[in-house]
C-alpha positions in Angstrom: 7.4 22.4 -54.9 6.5 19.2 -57.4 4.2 16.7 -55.5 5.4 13.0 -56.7 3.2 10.9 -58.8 2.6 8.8 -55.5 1.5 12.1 -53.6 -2.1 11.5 -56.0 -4.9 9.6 -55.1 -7.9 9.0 -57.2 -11.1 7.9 -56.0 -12.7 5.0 -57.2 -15.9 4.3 -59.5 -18.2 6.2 -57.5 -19.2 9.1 -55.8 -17.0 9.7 -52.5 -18.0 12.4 -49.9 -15.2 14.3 -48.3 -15.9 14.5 -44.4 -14.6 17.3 -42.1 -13.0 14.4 -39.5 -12.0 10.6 -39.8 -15.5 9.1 -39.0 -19.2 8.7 -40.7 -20.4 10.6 -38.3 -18.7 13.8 -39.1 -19.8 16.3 -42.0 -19.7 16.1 -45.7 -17.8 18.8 -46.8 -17.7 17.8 -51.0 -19.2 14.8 -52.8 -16.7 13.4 -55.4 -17.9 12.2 -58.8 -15.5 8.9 -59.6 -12.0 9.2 -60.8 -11.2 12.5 -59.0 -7.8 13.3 -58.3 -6.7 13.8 -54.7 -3.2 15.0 -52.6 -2.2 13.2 -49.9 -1.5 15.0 -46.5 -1.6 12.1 -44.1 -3.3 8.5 -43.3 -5.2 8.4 -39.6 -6.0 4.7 -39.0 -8.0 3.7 -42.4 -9.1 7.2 -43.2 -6.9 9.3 -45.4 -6.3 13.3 -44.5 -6.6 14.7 -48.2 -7.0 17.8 -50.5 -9.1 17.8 -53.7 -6.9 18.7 -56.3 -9.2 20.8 -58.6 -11.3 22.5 -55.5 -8.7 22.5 -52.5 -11.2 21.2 -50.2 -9.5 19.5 -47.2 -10.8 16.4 -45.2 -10.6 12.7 -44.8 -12.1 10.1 -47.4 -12.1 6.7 -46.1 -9.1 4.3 -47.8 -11.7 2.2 -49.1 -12.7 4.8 -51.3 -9.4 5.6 -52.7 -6.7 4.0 -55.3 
């Protein structure tokens, strides 16, 4: 199945970490460099539920990191 142009996220001019749960508090599974491309799974409050598009890593980045 063909994910939708709006189905990408990027992150935005800096490094992002990848947590393992919506929170600070929870681990960092992957650190981003900027401009990496993202899936969309979900949104939890201001946290997105995403996968990394060139690693498959799942877990939350906060929407503030995102565009």
């Amino acid at each position: 199945m063909a994910l939708a142009e709006d189905n990408f996220l990027y992150t935005i001019n800096r490094k992002v970490e990848v947590r393992k749960a919506p929170g600070d508090r929870f681990k960092v599974l992957e650190t981003l460099q900027p401009n990496s491309k993202l899936i969309f799974l979900n949104k939890e409050e201001k946290w997105y539920k995403i996968r990394v598009y060139k690693s498959g890593t799942e877990g939350f980045v906060h929407s503030k990191n995102v565009k």
